[in-house]
DOTI-954532 format. One record per atom (N, C-alpha, C): atom name; x, y, z; residue number from 1; residue in three letters. Coordinates in steps of 0.2 Angstrom, whole numbers, plus 5000, padded with zeros to 4 digits. Layout:
N
("CA", (X, Y, Z), NUM, "ALA"),
...
This chain:
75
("N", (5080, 5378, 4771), 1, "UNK"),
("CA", (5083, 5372, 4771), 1, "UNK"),
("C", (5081, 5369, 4764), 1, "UNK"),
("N", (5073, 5370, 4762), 2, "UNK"),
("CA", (5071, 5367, 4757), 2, "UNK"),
("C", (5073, 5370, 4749), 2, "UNK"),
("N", (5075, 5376, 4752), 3, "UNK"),
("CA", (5078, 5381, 4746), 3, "UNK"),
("C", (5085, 5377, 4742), 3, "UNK"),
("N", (5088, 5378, 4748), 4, "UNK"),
("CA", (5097, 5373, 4746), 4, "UNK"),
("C", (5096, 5367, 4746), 4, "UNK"),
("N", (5090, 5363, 4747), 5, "UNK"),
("CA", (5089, 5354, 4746), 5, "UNK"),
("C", (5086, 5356, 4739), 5, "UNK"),
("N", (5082, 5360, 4735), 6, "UNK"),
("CA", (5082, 5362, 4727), 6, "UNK"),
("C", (5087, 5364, 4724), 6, "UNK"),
("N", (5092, 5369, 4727), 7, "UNK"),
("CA", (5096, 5371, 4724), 7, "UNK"),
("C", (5101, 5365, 4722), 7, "UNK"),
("N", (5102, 5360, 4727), 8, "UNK"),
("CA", (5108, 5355, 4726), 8, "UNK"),
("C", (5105, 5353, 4721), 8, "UNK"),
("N", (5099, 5349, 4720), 9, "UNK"),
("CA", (5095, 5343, 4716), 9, "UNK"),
("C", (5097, 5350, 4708), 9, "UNK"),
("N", (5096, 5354, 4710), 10, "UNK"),
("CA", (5095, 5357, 4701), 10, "UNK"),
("C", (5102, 5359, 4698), 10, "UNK"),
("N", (5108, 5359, 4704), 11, "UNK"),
("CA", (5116, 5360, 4700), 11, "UNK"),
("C", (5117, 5352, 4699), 11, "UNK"),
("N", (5114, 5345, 4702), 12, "UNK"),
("CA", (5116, 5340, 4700), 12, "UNK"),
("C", (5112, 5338, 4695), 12, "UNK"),
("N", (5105, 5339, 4692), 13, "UNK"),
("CA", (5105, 5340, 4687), 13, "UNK"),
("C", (5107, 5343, 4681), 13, "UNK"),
("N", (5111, 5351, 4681), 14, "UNK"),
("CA", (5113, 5352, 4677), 14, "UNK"),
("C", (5119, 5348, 4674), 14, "UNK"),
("N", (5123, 5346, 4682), 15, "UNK"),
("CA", (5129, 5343, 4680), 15, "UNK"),
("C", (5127, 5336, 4675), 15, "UNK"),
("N", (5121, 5333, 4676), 16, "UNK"),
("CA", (5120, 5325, 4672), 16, "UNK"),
("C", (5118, 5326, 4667), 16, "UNK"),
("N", (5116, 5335, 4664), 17, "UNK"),
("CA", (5114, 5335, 4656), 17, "UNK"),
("C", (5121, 5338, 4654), 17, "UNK"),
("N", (5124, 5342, 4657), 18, "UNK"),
("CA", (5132, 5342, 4654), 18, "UNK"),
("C", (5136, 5339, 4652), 18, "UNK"),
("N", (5135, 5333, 4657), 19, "UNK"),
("CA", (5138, 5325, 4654), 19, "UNK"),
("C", (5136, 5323, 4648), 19, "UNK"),
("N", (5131, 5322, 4649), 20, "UNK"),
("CA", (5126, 5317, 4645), 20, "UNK"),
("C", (5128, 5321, 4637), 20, "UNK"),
("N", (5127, 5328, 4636), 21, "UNK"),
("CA", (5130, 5333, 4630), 21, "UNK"),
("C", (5136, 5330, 4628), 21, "UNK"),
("N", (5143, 5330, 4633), 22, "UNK"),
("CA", (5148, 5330, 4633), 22, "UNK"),
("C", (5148, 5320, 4629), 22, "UNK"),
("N", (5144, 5318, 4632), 23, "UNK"),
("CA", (5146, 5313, 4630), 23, "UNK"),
("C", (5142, 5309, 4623), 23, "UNK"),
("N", (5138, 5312, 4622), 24, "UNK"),
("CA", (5134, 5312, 4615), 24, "UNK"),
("C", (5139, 5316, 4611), 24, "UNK"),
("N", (5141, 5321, 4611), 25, "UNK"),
("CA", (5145, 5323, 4606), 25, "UNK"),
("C", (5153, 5321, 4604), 25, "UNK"),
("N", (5155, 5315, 4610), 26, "UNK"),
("CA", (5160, 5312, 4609), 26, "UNK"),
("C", (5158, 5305, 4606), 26, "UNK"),
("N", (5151, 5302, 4604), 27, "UNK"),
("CA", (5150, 5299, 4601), 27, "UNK"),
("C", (5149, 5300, 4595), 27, "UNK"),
("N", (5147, 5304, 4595), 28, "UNK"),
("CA", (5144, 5308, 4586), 28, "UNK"),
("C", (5152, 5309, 4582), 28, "UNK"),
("N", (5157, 5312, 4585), 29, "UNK"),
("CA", (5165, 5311, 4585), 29, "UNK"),
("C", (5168, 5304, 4583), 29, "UNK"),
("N", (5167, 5299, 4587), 30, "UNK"),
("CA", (5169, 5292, 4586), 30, "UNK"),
("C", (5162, 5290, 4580), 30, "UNK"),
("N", (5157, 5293, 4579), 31, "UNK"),
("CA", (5154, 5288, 4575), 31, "UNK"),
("C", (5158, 5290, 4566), 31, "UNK"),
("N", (5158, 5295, 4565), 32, "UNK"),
("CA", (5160, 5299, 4562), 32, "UNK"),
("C", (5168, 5298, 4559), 32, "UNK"),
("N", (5171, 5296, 4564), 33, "UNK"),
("CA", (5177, 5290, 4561), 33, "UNK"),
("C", (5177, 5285, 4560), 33, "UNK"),
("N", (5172, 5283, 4563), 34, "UNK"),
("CA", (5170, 5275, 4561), 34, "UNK"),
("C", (5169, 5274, 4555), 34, "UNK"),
("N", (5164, 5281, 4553), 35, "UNK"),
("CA", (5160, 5280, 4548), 35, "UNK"),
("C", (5167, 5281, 4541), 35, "UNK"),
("N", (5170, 5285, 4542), 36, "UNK"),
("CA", (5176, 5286, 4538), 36, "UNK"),
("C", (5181, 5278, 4537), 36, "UNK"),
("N", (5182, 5276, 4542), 37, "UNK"),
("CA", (5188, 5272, 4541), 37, "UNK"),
("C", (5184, 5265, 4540), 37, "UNK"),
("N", (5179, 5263, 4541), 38, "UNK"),
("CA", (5177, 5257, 4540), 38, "UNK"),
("C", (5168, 5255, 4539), 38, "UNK"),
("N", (5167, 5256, 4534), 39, "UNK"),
("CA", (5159, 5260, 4532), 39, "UNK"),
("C", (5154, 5252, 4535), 39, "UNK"),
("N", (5156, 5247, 4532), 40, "UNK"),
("CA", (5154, 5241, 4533), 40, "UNK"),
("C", (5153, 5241, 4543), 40, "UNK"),
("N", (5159, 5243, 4544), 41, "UNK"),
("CA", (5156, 5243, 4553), 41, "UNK"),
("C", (5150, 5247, 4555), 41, "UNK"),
("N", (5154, 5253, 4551), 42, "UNK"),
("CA", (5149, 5258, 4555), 42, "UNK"),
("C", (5140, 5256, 4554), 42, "UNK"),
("N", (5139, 5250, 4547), 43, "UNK"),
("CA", (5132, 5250, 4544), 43, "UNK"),
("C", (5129, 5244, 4552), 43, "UNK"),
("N", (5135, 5242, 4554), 44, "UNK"),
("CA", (5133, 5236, 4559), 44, "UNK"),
("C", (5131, 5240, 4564), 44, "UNK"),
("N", (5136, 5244, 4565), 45, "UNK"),
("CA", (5135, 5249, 4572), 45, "UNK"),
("C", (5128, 5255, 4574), 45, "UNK"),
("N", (5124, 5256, 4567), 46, "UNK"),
("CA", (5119, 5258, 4565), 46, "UNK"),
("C", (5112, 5251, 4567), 46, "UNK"),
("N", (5112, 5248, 4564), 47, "UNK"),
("CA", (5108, 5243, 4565), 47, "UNK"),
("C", (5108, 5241, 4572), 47, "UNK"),
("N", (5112, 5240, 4574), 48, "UNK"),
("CA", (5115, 5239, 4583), 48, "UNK"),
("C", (5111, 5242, 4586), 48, "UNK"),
("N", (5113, 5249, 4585), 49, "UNK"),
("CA", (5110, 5255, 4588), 49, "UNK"),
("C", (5101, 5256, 4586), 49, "UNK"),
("N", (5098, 5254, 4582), 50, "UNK"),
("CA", (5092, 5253, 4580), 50, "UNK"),
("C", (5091, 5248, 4584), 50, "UNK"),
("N", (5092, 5241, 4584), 51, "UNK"),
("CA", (5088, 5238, 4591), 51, "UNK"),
("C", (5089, 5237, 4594), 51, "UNK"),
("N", (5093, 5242, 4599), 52, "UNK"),
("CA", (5095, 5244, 4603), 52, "UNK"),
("C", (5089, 5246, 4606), 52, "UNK"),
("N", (5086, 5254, 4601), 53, "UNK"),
("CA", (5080, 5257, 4602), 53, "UNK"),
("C", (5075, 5254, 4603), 53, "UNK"),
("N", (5074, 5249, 4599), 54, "UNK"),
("CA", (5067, 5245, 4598), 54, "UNK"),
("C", (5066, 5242, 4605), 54, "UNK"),
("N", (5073, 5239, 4607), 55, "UNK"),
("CA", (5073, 5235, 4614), 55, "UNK"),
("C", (5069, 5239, 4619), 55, "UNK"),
("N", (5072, 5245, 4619), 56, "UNK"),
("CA", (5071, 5251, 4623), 56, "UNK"),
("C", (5065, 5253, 4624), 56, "UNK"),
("N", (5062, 5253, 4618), 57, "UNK"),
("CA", (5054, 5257, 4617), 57, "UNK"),
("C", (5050, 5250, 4619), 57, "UNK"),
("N", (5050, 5244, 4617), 58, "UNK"),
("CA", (5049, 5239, 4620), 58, "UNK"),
("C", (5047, 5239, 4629), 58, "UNK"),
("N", (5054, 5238, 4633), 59, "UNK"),
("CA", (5054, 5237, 4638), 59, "UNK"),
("C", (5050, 5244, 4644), 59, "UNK"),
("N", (5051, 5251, 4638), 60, "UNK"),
("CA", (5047, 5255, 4643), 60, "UNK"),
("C", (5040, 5255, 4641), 60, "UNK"),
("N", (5037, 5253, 4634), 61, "UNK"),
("CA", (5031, 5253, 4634), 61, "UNK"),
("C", (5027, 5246, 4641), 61, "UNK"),
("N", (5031, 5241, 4641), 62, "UNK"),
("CA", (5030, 5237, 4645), 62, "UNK"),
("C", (5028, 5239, 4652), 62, "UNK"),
("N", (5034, 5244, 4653), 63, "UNK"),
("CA", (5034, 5246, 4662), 63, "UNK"),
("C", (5031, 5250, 4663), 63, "UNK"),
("N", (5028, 5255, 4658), 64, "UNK"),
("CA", (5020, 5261, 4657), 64, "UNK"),
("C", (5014, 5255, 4659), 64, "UNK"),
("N", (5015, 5251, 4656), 65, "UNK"),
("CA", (5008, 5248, 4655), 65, "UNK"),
("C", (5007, 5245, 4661), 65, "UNK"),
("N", (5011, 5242, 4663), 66, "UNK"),
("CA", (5012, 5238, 4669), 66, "UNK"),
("C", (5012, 5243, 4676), 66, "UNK"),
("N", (5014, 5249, 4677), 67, "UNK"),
("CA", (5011, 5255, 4681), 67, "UNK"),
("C", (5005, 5258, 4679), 67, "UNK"),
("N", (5003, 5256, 4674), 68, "UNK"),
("CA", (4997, 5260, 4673), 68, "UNK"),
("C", (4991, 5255, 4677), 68, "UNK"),
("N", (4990, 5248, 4673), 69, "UNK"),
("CA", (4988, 5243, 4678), 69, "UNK"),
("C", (4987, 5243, 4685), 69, "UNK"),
("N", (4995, 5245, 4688), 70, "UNK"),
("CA", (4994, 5244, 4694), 70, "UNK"),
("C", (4991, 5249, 4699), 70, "UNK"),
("N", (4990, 5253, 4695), 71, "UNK"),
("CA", (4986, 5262, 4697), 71, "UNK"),
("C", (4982, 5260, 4703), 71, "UNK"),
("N", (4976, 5262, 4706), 72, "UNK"),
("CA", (4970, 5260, 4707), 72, "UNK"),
("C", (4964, 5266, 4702), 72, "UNK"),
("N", (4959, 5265, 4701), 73, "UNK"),
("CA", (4956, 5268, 4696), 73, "UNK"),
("C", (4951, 5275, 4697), 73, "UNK"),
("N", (4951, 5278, 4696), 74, "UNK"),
("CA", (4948, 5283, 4700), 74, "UNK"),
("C", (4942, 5286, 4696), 74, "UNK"),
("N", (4935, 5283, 4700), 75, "UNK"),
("CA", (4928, 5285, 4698), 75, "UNK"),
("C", (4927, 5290, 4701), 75, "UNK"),
């Protein structure tokens, strides 16, 4: 039972990095037009995308820190 309880978890993993591929390279595809037909967007679209990151890296360093606190401490 536990065999086919890991086997499902790891075909639906494989199935959400397949996406996540499919779907990154369809954006790398649109950025790549964008970047051709309208460069001034794509420069917005970029910066966008940059603090986006920042936001990102923000909010998980918070929620690390914020788990790590709530740890208990081990002497």
């Amino acid at each position: 039972m536990r065999r086919a309880a890991g086997q499902t978890s790891t075909n639906a993993f494989s199935r959400v990095v397949d996406l996540l591929v499919e779907h990154r390279i369809r954006l790398d595809a649109l950025e790549h037009v964008l970047k051709e037909t309208n460069p001034l967007a794509h420069e917005l679209y970029l910066g966008t995308i940059e603090n986006l990151q920042a936001k990102k890296a923000g909010e998980v360093h918070q929620v690390l820190t914020q788990m790590l606190q709530s740890q208990p401490s081990e002497s």
